[in-house]
C-alpha positions as CSV (number, residue, x, y, z in Angstrom):
1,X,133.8,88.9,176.6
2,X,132.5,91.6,174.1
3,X,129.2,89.9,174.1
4,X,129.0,89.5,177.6
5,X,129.6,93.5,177.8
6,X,127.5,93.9,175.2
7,X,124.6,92.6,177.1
8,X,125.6,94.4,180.5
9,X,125.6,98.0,178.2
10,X,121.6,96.7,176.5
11,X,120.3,95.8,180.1
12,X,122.0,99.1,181.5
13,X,120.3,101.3,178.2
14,X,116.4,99.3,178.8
15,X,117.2,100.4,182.2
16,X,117.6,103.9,181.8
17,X,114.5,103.7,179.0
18,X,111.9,102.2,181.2
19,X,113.4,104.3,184.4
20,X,111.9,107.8,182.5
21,X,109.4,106.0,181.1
22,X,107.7,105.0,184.7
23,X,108.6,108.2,186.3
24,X,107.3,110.5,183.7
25,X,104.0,108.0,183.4
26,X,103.9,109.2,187.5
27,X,102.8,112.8,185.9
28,X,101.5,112.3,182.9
29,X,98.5,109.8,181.7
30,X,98.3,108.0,178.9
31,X,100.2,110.2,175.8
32,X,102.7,107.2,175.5
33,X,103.0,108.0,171.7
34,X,104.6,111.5,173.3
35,X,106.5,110.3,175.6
36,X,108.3,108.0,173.3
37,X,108.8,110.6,170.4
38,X,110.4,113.1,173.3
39,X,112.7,110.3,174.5
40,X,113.7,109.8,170.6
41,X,114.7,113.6,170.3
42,X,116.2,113.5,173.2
43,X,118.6,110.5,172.4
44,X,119.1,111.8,169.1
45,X,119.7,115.5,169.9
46,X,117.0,116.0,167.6
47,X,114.6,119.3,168.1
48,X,110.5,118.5,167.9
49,X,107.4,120.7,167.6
50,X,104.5,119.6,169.5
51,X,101.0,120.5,167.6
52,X,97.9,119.9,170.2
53,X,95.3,122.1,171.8
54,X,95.4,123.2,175.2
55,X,95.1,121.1,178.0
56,X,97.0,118.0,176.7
57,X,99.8,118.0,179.5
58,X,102.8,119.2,176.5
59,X,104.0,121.1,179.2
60,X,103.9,119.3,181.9
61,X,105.7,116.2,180.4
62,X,108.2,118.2,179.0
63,X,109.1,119.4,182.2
64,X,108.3,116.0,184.0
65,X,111.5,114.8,181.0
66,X,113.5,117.2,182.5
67,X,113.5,116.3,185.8
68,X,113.6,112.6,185.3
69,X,117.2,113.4,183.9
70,X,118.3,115.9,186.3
71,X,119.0,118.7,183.5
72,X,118.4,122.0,183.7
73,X,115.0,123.6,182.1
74,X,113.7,126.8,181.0
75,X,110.0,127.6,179.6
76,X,109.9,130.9,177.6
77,X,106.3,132.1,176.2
78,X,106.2,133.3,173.1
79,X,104.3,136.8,172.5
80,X,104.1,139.0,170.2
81,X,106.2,141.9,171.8
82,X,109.1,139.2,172.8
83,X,112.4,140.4,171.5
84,X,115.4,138.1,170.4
85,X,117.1,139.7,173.6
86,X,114.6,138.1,176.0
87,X,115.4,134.5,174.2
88,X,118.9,134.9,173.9
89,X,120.0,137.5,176.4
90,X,121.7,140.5,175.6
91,X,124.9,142.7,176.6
92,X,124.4,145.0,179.9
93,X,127.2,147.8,180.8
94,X,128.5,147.7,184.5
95,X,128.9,151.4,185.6
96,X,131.1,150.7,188.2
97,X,133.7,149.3,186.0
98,X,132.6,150.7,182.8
99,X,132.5,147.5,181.1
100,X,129.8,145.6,179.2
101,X,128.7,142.5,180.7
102,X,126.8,139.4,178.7
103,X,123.5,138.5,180.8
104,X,122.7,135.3,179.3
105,X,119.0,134.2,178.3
106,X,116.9,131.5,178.6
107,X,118.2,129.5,175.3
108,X,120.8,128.6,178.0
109,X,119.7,125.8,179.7
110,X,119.2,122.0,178.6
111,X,115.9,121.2,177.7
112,X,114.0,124.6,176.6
113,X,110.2,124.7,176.0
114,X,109.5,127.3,173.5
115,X,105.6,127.3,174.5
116,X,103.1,128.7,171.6
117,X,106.2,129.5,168.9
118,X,103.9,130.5,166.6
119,X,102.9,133.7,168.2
120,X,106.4,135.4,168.2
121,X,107.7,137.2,165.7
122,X,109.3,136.2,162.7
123,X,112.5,138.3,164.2
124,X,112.5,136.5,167.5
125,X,111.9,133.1,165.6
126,X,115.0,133.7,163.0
127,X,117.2,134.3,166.2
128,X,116.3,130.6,167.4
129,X,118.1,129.5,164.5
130,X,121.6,129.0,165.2
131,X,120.9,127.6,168.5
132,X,118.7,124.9,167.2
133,X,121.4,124.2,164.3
134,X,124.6,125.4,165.7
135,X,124.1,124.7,169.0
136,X,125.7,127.9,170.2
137,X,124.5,131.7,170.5
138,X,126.2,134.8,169.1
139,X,126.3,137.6,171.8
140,X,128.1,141.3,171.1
141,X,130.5,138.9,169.0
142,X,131.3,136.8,171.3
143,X,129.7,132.9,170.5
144,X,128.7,130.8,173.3
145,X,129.0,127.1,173.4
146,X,125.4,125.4,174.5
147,X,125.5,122.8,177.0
148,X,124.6,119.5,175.7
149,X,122.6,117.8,176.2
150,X,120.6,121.1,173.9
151,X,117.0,120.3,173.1
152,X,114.1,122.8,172.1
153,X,110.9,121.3,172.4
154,X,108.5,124.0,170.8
155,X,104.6,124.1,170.9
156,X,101.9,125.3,168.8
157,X,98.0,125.8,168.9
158,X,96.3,124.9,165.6
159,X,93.0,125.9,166.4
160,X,93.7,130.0,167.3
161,X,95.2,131.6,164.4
162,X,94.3,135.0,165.1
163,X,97.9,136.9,165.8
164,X,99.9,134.1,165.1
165,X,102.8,134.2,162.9
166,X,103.4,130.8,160.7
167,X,107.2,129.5,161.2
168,X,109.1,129.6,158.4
169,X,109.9,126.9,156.3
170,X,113.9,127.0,157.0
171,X,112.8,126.9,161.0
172,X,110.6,123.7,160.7
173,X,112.8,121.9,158.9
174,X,115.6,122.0,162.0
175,X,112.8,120.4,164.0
176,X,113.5,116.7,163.7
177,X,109.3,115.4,164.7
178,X,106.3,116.9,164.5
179,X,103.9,115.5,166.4
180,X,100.8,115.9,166.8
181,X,99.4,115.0,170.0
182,X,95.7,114.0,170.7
183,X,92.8,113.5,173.3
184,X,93.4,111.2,175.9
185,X,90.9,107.8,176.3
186,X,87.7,108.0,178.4
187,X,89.5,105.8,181.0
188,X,92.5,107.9,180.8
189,X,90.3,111.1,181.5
190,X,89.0,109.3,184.7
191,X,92.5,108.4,185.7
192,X,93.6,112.0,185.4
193,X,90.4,113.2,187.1
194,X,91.4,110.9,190.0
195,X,95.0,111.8,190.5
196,X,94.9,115.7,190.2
197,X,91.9,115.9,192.4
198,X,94.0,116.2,195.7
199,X,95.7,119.1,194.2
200,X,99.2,117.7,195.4
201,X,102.2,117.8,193.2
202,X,103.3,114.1,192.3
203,X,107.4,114.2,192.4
204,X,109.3,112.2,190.1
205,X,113.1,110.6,190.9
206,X,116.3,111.3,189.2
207,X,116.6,108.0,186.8
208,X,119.3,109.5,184.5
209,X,122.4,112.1,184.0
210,X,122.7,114.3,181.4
211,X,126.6,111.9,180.9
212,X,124.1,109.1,180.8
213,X,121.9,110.6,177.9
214,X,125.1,111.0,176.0
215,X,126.6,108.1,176.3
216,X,123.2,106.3,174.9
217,X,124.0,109.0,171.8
218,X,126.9,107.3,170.8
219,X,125.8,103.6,171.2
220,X,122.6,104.7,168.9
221,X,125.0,106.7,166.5
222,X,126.6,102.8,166.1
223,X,123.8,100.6,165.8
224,X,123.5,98.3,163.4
225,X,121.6,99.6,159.9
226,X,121.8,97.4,157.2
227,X,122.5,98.8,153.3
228,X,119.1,98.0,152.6
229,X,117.7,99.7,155.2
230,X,119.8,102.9,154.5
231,X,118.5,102.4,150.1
232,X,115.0,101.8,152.0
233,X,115.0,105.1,153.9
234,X,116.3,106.9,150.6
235,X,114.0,105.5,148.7
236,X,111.2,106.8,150.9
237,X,112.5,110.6,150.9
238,X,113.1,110.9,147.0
239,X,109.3,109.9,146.7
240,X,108.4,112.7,148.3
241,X,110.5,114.7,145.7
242,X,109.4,112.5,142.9
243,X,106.7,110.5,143.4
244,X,106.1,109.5,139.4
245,X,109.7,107.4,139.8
246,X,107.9,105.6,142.1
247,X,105.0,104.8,140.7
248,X,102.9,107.3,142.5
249,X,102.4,109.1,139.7
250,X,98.5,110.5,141.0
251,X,100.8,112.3,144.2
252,X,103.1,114.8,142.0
253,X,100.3,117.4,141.6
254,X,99.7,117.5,145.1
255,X,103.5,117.9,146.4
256,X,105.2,121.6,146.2
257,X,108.2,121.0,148.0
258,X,110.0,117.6,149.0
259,X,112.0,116.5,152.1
260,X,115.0,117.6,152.2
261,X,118.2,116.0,152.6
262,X,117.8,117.0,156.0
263,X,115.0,114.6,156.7
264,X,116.8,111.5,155.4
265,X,119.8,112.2,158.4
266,X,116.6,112.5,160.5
267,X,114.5,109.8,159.5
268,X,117.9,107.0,159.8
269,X,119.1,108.9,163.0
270,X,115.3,108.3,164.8
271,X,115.2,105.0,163.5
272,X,118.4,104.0,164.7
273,X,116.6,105.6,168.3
274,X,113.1,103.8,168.0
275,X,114.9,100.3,167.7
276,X,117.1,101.2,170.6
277,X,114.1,102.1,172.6
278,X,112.7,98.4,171.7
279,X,116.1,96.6,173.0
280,X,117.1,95.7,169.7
281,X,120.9,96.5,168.3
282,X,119.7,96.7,164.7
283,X,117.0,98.5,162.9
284,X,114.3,96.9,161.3
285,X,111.8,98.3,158.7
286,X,109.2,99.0,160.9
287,X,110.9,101.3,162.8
288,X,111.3,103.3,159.5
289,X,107.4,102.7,159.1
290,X,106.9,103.8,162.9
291,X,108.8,107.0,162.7
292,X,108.7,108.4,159.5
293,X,105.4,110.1,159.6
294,X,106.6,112.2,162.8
295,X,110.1,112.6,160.5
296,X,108.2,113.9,157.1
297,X,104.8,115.6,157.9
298,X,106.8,118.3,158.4
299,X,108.5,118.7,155.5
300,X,106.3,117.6,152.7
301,X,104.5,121.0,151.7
302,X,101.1,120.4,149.9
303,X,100.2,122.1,147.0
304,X,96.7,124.0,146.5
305,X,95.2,121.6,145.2
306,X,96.0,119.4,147.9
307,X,94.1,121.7,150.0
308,X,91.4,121.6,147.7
309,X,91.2,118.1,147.7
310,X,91.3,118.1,151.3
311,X,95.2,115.9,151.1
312,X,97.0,116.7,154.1
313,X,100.9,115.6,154.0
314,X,100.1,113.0,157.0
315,X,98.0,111.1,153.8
316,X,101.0,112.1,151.1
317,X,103.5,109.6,153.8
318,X,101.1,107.2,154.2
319,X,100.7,106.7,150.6
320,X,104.5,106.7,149.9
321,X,104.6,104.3,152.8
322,X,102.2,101.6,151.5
323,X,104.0,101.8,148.1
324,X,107.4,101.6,148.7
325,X,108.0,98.2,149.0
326,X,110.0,97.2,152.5
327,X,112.9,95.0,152.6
């Protein structure tokens, strides 16, 4: 009987993965790789930065997610004269009754897409924080509760660094992913060409509930992750911290900073996600392999000689990846 329920709850879950995964691919062409990563976060309650130029539909498929699930959505762009008020919202006084009143901000919704992050503030930025960690917001000392599910899906441009402000270290470590998304095929450029040339808006269905997204939490939270697995995953964030104990001895001058523990909850928690997304009720090692660069890029800091040497922390994983030894 449990197996035959079991089996009801998988078809049900491939259901509800493929349902968002055809309606968004309604909107968006191509950018799979994307699409997949933003389904992890979002059954993972996990926060992502999204590092592209302009142009690559970030927006739009963020938005396209948000509908698919029938959630509520809110797109705030970053400038440089944004205030924390005009992210969180702020405490207005009622002269009729003489009483202050909390107008809620943007950070209130379900799915928010902080658009160009870097060119805020470091102020505005810091007051991000404890909604991304704590999941609520502190208003004239009152704290609000944020709906879940919560998700901030934040962009940045990497080619226009003039009045940008780089994120601070503590920030990017509470984003789950980083991805960096690319350029889209030839054929893939003709396929978009073709259906944005009439100009009409495609409309996507309602495939999924926000009860629906957490109820998928909790049966990823439970699937199956062997002890190997979990010494596997460990093993992969300590090289990062020290790489000589893993024979990578030629990686240590290039590494300032490790991952923190943070990333190892991260790195299990989107594995546990990538194998649900595949069907399967256990992880296997390549789902480590598959998300772990989107897990640690992040959060491996190069040195200056890495820089020199022209090492970016995408080559630092891949190298701890080819040496660890998988079980």
């Amino acid at each position: 009987m449990a197996t035959a329920a079991t089996q009801v709850s998988s078809q049900a879950d491939m259901a509800l993965v493929q349902g968002v995964m055809r309606q968004v691919g309604r909107r968006v062409v191509g950018q799979e790789y994307m699409v997949e990563r933003l389904l992890i976060s979002l059954l993972t309650g996990g926060h992502v930065l999204l590092e592209g130029v302009p142009g690559l539909a970030k927006t739009l498929t963020v938005r396209t997610l948000a509908e698919t699930i029938d959630t509520s959505f809110q797109r705030i762009q970053f400038t440089p004269d944004l205030l924390p008020a005009d992210v969180l919202g702020t405490q207005v006084f009622d002269q009729s009754t003489g009483q202050f009143s909390v107008k809620k901000g943007p950070i209130f919704a379900n799915i928010v897409l902080a658009d160009e992050i870097n060119r805020a503030p470091a102020k505005v930025q810091a007051a991000l924080l404890e909604a991304m960690q704590e999941k609520q917001v502190t208003l004239g000392g009152q704290t609000f509760k944020l709906d879940e599910p919560f998700l901030v899906l934040a962009t940045q441009n990497p080619i226009e660094q003039e009045g940008t402000y780089p994120l601070p270290e503590a920030q990017v470590d509470r984003f789950m992913l980083k991805l960096r998304v690319g350029y889209p095929s030839r054929d893939e450029e003709k396929e978009i060409m073709r259906r944005m040339a009439g100009g009409e808006p495609i409309s996507v269905e309602h495939v999924a509930s926000p009860l629906a997204i957490m109820d998928a939490r909790h049966r990823i939270s439970e699937l199956y992750m062997d002890e190997r697995i979990v010494d596997y995953i460990v093993e992969i964030v300590h090289a990062t911290r020290e790489p000589a104990e893993s024979g990578l001895k030629e990686l240590a001058p290039l590494i300032e900073f490790g991952a923190s523990p943070r990333a190892t909850i991260a790195l299990a928690q989107a594995s546990r996600a990538h194998a649900f997304l595949r069907g399967r009720t256990f992880v296997t090692p390549d789902d480590v392999k598959s998300i772990a660069p989107d897990v640690l890029r992040h959060r491996v800091l190069t040195t200056y000689e890495a820089e020199a040497e022209e090492v970016t922390s995408d080559d630092i994983v891949a190298k701890i990846l080819g040496k660890i030894e998988s079980p």
